[in-house]
N, C-alpha and C positions, 0 to 999 in steps of 0.2 A: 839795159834792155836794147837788142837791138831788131829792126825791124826793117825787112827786105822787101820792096816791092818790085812786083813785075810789068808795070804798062811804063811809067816813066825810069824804070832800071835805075831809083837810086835806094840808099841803106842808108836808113834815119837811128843814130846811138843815144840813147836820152840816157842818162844818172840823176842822181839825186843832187848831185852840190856841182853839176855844171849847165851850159847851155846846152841843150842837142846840139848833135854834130849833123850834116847831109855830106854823102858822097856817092859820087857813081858807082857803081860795078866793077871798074878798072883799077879800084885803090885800095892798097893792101891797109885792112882794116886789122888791129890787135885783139883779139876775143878773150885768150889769156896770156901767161906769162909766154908758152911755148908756141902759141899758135895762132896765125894767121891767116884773114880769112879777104881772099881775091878772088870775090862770085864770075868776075869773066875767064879768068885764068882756071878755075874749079870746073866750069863748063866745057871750054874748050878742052883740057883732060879727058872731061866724059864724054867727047866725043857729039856736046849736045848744043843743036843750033836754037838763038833765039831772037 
C-alpha cells in the first residue's frame, strides 16, 4: 500500500511482513518490477508547481 501526502510531501509504503517505509517526494520509490515512482521529478515533467 502506498500512500502519498500532500501538506508534509512525504509517501508512507506499508506491506504485510515488513515495517512501513517514509520518504519525501524526491526518492525514487519501486512500485513494480518496471517502474518507478519520483512524485517531485513526475511533477516538474508536468509542468506542475507545488
Amino acid at each position: 500500500m502506498i500512500w502519498i501526502t500532500t501538506q508534509p510531501q512525504k509517501i508512507f509504503i506499508a506491506n504485510r511482513t515488513g515495517d512501513w517505509i517514509t520518504h519525501n517526494w524526491d526518492v525514487n520509490v519501486p512500485v513494480l518490477d518496471d517502474c518507478v515512482l519520483n512524485l517531485t521529478e513526475l511533477l516538474r515533467e508536468e509542468g506542475i508547481e507545488w
